[in-house]
C-alpha positions in Angstrom: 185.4 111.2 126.8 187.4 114.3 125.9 186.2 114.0 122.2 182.1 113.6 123.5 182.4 116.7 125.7 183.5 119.2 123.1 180.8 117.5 120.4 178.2 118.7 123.1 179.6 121.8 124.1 180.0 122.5 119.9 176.0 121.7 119.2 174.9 123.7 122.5 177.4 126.9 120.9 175.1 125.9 117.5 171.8 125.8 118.9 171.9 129.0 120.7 173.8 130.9 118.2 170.3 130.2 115.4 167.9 131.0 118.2 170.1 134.3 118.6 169.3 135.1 114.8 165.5 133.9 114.6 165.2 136.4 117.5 167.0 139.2 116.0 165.2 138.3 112.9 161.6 139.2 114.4 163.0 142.2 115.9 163.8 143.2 112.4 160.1 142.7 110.8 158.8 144.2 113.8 160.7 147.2 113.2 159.4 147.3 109.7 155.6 146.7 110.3 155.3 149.7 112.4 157.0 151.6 110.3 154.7 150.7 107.7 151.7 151.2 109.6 152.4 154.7 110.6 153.6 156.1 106.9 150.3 153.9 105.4 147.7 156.8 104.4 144.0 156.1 106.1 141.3 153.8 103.5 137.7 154.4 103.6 135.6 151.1 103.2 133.3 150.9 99.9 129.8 150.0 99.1 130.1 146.6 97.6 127.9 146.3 94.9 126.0 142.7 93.7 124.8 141.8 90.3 121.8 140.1 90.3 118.6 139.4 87.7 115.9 141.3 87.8 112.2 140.7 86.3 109.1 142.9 85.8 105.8 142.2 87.0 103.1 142.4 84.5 99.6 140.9 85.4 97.1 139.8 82.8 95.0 136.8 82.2 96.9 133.2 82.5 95.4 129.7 82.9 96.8 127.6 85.2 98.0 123.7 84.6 97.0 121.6 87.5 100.0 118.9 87.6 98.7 115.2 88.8 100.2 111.3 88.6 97.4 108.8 87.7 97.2 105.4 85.9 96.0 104.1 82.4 92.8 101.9 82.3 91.0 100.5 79.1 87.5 101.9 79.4 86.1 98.9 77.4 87.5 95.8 78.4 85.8 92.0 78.2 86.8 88.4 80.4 86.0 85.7 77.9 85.2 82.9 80.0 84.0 79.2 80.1 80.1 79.2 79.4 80.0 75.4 80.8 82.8 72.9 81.6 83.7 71.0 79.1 87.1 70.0 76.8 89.0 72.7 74.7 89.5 70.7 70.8 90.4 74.3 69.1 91.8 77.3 69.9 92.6 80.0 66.7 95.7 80.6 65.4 97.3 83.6 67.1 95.4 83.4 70.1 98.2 84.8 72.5 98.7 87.4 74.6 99.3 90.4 72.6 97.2 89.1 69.3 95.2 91.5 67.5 91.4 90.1 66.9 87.9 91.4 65.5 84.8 91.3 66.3 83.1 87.9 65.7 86.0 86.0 64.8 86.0 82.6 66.6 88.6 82.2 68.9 87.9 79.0 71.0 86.2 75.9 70.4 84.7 73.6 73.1 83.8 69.8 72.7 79.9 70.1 71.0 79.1 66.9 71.8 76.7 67.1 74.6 75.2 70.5 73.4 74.2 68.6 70.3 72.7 65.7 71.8 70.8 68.4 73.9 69.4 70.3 71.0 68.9 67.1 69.3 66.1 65.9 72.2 64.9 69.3 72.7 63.9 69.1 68.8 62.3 65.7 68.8 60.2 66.9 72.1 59.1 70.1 70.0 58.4 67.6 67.1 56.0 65.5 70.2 54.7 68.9 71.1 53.7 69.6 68.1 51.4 66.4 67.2 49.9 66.8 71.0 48.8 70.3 69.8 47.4 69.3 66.3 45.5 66.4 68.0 43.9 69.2 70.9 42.8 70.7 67.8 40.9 68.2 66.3 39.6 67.0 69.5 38.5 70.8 70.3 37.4 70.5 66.5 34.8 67.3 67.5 33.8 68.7 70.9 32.4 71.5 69.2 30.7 69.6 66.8 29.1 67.2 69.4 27.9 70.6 71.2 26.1 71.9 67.5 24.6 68.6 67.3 23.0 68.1 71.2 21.9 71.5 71.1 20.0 70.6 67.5 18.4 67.5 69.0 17.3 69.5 72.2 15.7 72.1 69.8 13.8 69.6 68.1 13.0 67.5 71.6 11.8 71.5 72.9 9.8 71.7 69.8 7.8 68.6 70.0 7.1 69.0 74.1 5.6 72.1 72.6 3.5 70.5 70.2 2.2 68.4 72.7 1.2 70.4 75.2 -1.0 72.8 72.4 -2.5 69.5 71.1 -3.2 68.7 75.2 -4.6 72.3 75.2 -7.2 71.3 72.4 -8.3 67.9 74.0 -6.1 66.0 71.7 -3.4 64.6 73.7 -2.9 62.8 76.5 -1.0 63.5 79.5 1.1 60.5 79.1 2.5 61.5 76.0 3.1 65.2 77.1 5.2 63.8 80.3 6.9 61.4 77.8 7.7 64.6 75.4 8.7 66.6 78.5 11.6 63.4 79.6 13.0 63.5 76.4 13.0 67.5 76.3 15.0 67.3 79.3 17.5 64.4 79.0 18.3 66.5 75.3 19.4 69.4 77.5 21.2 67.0 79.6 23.0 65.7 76.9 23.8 69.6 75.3 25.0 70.3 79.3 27.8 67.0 78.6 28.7 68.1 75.4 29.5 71.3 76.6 31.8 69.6 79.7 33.5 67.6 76.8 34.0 70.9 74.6 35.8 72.7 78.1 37.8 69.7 78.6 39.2 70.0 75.2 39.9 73.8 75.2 42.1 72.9 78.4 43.7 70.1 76.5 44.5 72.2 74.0 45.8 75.4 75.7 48.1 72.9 78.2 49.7 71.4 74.4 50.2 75.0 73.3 52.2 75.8 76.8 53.9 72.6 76.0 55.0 73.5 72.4 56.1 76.9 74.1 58.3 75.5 76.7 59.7 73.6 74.1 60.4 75.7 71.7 62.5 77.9 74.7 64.0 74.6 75.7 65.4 74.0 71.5 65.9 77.8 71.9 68.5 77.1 74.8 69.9 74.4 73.5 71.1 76.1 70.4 72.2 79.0 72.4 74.4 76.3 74.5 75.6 74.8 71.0 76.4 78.2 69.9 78.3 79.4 72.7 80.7 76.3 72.7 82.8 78.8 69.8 83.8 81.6 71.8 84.2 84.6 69.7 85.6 88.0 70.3 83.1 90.7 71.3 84.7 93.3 69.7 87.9 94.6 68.1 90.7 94.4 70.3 93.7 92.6 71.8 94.6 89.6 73.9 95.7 89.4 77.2 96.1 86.7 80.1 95.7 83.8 77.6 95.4 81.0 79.6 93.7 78.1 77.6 95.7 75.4 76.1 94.3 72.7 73.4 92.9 69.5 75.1 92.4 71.1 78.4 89.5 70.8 80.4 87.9 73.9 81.5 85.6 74.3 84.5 81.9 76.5 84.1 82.9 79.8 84.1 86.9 79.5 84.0 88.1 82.7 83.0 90.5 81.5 79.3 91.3 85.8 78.5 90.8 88.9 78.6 90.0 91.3 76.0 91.0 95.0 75.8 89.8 97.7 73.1 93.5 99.7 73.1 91.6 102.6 71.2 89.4 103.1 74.1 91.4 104.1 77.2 91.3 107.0 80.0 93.6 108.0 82.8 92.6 107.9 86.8 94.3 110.1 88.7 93.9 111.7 92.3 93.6 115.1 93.1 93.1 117.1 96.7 89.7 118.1 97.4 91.4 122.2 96.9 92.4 121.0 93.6 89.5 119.2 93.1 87.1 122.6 93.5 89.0 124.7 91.3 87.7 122.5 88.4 83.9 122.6 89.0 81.6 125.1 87.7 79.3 127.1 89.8 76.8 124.1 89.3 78.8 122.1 90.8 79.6 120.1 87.5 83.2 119.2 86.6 84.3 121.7 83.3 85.3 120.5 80.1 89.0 120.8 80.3 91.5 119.6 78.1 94.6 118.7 79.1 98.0 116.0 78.5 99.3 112.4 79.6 102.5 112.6 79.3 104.8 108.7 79.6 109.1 109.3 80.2 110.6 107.2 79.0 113.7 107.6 79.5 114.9 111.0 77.0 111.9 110.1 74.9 108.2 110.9 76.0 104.4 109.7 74.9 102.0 112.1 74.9 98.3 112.3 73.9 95.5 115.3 74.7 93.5 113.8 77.4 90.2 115.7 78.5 87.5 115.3 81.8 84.7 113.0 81.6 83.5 112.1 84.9 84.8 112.0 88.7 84.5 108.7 91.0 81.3 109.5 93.2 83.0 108.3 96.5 86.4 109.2 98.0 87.2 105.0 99.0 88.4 103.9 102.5 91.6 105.1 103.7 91.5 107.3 100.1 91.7 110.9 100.5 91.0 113.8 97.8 89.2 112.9 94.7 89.8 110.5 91.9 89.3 111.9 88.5 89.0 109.9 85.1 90.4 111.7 81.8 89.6 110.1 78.3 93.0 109.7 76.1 92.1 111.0 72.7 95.3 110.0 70.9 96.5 106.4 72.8 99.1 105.5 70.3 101.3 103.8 72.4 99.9 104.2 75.9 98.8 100.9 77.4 96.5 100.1 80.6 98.9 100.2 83.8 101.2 102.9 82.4 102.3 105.4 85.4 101.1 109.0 83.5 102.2 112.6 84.5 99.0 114.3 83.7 98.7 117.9 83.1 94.8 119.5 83.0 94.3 123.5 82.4 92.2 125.3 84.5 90.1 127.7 84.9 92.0 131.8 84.0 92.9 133.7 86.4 92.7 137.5 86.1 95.5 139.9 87.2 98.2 137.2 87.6 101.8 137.3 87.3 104.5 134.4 86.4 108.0 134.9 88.1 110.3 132.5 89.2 110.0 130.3 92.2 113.5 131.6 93.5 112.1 135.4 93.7 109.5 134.6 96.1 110.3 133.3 99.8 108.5 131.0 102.0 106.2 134.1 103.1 105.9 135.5 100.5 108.4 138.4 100.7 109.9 139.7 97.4 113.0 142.1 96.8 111.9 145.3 94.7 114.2 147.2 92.7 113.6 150.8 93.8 115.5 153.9 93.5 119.2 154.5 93.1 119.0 150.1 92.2 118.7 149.8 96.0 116.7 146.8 97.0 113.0 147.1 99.2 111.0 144.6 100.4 107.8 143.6 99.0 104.4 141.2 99.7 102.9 139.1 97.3 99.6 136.4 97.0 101.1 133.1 96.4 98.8 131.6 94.1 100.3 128.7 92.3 103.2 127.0 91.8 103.6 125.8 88.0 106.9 123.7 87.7 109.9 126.3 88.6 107.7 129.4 88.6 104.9 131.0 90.5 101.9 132.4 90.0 101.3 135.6 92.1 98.6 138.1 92.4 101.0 141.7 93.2 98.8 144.4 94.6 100.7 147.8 94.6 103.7 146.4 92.7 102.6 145.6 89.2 105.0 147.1 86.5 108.0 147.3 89.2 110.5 145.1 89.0 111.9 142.4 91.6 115.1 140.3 92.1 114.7 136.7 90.1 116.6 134.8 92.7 116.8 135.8 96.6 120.6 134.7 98.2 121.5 135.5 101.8 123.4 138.4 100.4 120.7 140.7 99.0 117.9 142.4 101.1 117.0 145.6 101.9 119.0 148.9 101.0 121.6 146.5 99.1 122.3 148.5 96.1 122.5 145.8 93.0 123.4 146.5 89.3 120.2 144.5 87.4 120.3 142.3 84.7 117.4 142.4 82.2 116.9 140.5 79.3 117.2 142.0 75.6 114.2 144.1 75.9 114.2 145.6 79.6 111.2 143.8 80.4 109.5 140.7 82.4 109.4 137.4 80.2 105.7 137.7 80.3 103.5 134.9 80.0 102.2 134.2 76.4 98.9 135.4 75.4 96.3 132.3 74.7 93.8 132.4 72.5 90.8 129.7 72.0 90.3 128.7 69.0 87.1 127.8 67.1 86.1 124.3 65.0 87.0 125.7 61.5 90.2 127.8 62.5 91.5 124.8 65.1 90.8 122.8 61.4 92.6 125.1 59.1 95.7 125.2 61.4 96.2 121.5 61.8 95.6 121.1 58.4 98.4 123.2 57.8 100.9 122.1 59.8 100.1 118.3 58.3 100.6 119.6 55.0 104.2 121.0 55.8 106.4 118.4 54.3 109.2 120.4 55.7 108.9 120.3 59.1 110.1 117.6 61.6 108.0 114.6 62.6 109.0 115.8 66.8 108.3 119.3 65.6 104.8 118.6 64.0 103.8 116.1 67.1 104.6 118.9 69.1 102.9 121.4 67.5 99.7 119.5 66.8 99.5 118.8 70.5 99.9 122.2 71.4 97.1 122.8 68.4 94.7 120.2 70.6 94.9 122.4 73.9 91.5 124.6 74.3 93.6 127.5 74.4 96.8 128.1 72.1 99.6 130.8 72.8 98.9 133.7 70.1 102.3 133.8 69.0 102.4 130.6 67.3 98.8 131.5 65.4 100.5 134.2 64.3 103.7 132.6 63.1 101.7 129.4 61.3 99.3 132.1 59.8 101.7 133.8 58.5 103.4 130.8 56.7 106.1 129.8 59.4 106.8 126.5 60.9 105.8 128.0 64.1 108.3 125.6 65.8 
């Protein structure tokens, strides 16, 4: 017991002999920190000065591109279908999905058979038709003779009635004999009247065989045409697609066996807003003939091919909204129907527009302006487009004045900044385009085709840029010049 009392009474002497220390210890740096505070000399607070880019606006003449999503279609495609039912004995080798064809080559063949025996009675009816007509002929042929003939005899019965009666006149004759000439006189005309029933009769007979022959020959005429379509054949050149047929099969009238597609002939529907849709149409009304680019990611590596405007759908579609716009692809290589496109289409220039970035103009249009002493002031812009990750504004009252790239909850007005230009001091302005006619637009890609020494992504890119109605004037300059103009 004696040995557990000290231990305690030793920790208690420990514990309060550290917690006199600790507490002379802060009475210590206490002691020094108001020492230092009253021999520390007064500090004046600085400005604090922020780095930030800066950009000049300069307005001039830029055409926007209107940026859209639509979908490939072949313009020109055909369903080769069943004409009749029948039983599928030969189908072309390479007839797959996929398979290149041309025009008029057979493809598939149905079973003949009946279509033959068709055309084979519709020939020996013509045949029939034929004879029926050549014996109307000669029976028109008689009739008309028989007519020549009764009318003869009733001249010559006319004739002697005549006779009698002058010889009667005289005293000659008797009545008797005048009333017998005047009989025979009319049962001739009688006879001429049945001759000419029998000549009508036979003109009928022979108009109803030439109706006959006609319908016949319509009838062979079909028959031949069903014969011939039992070899389906490809309309035009093209490729395969949703084969279905298979060798032996029977095939109901109708049946759809393919489809064909011409992969040279394709365009790109795409939708647009009705606001979009209006900035592309004349004062006529009319849609403009802009150019443009389809453009296909696939993943690091793209497709493109110059599209331009050909026509506009004439009715928005239920539960559709906007307008739907069709584009003709003028270079398809590669593109097929169904692939999702990002379609670009220029439009119309705007005068006295500016390009900055989209970070140096806010939500209401508010800009920062470098004015005097590099102190910041607030500005107002006209927001007119957005193309990618920069604007298009119309600046009234600011243009050749320069204004913070990027706005940050740290800059706004009277911050003083220290600007960052680029090499020459100035606004990356937009490049000058210029449109090109036939015979230059001709002598430039001829050039750059010739140019063995540039790169094939180089060239495709430059020839693209070469298709565009308008061209930036820097690269006709360089490829004038004798440059790659890469």
């Amino acid at each position: 017991m004696r040995f557990l009392s000290r231990s305690l009474i030793a920790v208690f002497l420990a514990a309060m002999t550290l917690g006199l220390l600790g507490l002379a210890g802060l009475i210590v740096q206490g002691a020094f920190s108001d020492r230092a505070a009253q021999d520390a000399p007064e500090r004046t607070a600085r400005e604090r000065i922020f780095t930030a880019r800066v950009v000049t606006i300069q307005p001039g003449e830029i055409a926007p591109d209107l940026v859209a999503y639509g979908e490939v279609r072949a313009r020109r495609t055909l369903e080769m279908r069943a004409p009749f039912a029948g039983r599928v004995i030969e189908i072309a080798q390479g007839v797959e999905d996929g398979a290149a064809v041309t025009a008029g080559q057979v493809l598939i063949r149905l079973d003949p058979a009946d279509a033959e025996s068709v055309r084979d009675l519709a020939g020996a009816d013509l045949r029939r038709a034929e004879a029926d007509l050549r014996d109307a002929a000669r029976s028109l042929d008689l009739a008309r003779a028989d007519v020549a003939e009764a009318q003869a005899q009733a001249d010559l019965r006319r004739r002697a009635f005549e006779r009698r009666r002058t010889l009667s006149e005289r005293g000659v004759g008797t009545e008797a004999a005048i009333e017998e000439a005047e009989l025979a006189f009319a049962a001739s005309r009688a006879a001429v009247i049945a001759r000419f029933q029998a000549e009508a009769q036979a003109e009928a007979r022979l108009e109803a065989a030439e109706t006959t022959l006609e319908r016949q020959r319509i009838n062979l005429a079909e028959a031949e045409r069903r014969l011939a379509e039992t070899a389906i054949t490809a309309g035009f050149t093209g490729v395969l697609s949703d084969v279905t047929v298979v060798a032996g099969g029977l095939v109901g009238s109708n049946e759809r066996l393919a489809q064909l597609i011409d992969p040279d002939a394709l365009e790109v529907a795409f939708r647009l807003s009705t606001a979009q849709y209006l900035r592309l149409l004349d004062d006529d009304g009319n849609l403009i003939d802009s150019a443009g680019q389809a453009t296909i990611d696939l993943g690091g590596q793209t497709i493109t091919s110059p599209i331009r405007l050909v026509r506009a759908s004439p009715a928005v579609g239920e539960g559709q909204t906007g307008r739907l716009l069709y584009a003709e692809l003028q270079a398809p290589r590669g593109f097929r129907p169904g692939d999702f496109v990002t379609v670009r289409v220029a439009e119309p220039p705007l005068q006295g527009v500016a390009l900055v970035p989209a970070t140096a103009v806010d939500a209401n249009g508010g800009v920062l302006v470098l004015g005097a002493g590099d102190r910041l002031e607030t500005g107002q812009v006209d927001l007119l487009r957005r193309q990618d990750d920069m604007v298009l504004i119309r600046a009234h009252g600011l243009n050749g004045q320069e204004v913070v790239t990027a706005r940050t909850p740290l800059l706004g007005a009277g911050i003083r900044i220290r600007p960052e230009r680029d090499e020459t001091g100035e606004a990356r302005a937009p490049a000058p385009m210029v449109a090109l006619n036939t015979a230059r637009r001709a002598a430039l890609v001829a050039r750059v085709t010739e140019n063995a020494t540039l790169p094939d992504p180089v060239r495709s890119r430059i020839l693209n840029q070469l298709e565009a109605e308008s061209v930036p004037a820097q690269l006709i300059e360089r490829l004038e010049q004798g440059h790659q103009g890469g």
